[in-house]
N, C-alpha and C positions, 0 to 999 in steps of 0.2 A: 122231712129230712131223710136223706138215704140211709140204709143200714150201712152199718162198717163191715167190711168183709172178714170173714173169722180165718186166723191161718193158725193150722193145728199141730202142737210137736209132738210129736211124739218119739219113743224111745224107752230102751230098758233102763234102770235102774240106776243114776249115778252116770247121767250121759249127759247134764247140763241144760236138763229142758227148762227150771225155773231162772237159771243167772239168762240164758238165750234169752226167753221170754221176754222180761224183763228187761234187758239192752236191745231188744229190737221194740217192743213199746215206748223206750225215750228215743230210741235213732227216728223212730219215723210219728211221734208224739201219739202215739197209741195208748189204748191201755193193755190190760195181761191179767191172764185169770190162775192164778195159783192151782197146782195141783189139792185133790180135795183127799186123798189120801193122806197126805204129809200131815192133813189137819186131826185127822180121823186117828190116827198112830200115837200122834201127839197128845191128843185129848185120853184116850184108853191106855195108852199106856203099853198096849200090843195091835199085831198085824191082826186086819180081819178075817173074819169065821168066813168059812162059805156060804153061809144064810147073811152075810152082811155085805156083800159082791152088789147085787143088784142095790143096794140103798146108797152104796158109793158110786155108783155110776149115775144114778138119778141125783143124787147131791151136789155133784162133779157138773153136769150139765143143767140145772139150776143157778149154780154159779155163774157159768157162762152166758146163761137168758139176763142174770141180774146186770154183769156188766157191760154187755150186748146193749142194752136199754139204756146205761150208763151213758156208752161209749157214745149212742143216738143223740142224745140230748148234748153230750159236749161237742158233737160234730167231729169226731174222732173216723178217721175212714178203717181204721183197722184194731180189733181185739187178736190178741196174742192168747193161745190158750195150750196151756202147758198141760198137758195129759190129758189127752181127749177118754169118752167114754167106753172106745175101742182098746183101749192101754186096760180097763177094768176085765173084759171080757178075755182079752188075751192072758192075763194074771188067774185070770178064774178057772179059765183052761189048762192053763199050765200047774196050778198047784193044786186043785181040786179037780181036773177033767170034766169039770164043768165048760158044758159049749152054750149054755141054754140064754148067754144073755149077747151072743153075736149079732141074732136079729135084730135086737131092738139099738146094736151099737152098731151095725151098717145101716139102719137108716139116719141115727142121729148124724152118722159121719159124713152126710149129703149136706150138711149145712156148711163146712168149711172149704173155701176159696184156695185153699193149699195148705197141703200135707207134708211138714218137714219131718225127717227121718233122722235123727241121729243118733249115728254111729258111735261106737264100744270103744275109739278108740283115744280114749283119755284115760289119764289113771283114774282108781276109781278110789272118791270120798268116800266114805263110810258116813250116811245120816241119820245116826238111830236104830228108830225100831221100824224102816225102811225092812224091804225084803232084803234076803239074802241076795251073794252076787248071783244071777244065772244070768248075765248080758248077752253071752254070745246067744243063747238058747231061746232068750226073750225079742233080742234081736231079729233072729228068725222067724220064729214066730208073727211078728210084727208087720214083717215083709210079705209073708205068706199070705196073713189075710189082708192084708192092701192088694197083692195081685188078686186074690178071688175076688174080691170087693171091686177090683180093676178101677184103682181109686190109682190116679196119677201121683206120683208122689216123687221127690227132689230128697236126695241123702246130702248130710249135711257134717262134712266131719273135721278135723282138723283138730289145732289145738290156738285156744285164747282168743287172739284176737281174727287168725285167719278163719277161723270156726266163723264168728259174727261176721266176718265179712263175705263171706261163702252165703250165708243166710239172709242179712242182706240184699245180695246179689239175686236170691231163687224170689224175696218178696218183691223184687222190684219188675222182675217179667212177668206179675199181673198186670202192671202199670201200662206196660211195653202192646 
């Protein structure tokens, strides 16, 4: 059975990578790998330490090997995976100036088929004990190391529905 190709969201804070995820696994009967932060927040009670960066990232992409296997066995050709392990490293850096967990998040990042990008430009929910806003900053960030990483990547912005259909539209020129 073939793998299913993994297409990766990423994005700052409050930019709609889990509802996206999620409406592009039923439009195209996928599955979607939940962010592994939101679980981690929710479980403690607060935002992780910097000695707890690198265990979120390994947990995050665990998750994804599990549904990945999942997705093989249902004959699924696509996992949706809402905050790739590069989303960790870019956090890590940014609130700890920590860079030390880039390497091992640009090689993980060779596994996914495409790279969505989305953009800061919705209001932004508030979900907890998520980070604080820093979208535009995070944004940047984001973009930065996809061009050193020179990792091709599709921004993705809009609002409700023209957003999903933008999305959509960037999964369907793997097909193409």
């Amino acid at each position: 059975m073939p793998s299913p190709q993994l297409i990766c969201l990423i994005g700052a804070e409050c930019t709609g990578k889990n509802t996206l995820a999620q409406a592009l696994a039923a439009h195209f009967g996928g599955l979607w790998v939940p962010e592994y932060l939101r679980a981690f927040c929710e479980k403690n009670g607060r935002t992780p330490r910097m000695d707890e960066q690198a265990g979120i990232m390994r947990a995050q992409f665990e998750q994804e090997e599990q549904v990945v296997t999942q997705a093989r066995q249902a004959g699924c050709a696509y996992v949706f995976c809402d905050s790739p392990p590069l989303l960790t490293a870019v956090y890590s850096d940014h609130y700890f100036s920590d860079r030390s967990l880039f390497d091992c998040a640009h090689a993980l990042h060779a596994r996914y088929a495409l790279t969505l990008v989305l953009c800061p430009d919705m209001a932004r929910l508030p979900d907890g004990l998520q980070r604080e806003a820093v979208r535009a900053t995070v944004h940047s960030q984001v973009q930065h190391a996809l061009q050193a990483m020179h990792v091709p990547h599709i921004e993705v912005g809009g609002q409700d529905d023209a957003r999903l259909q933008a999305a959509i539209l960037a999964v369907e020129t793997l097909t193409r």
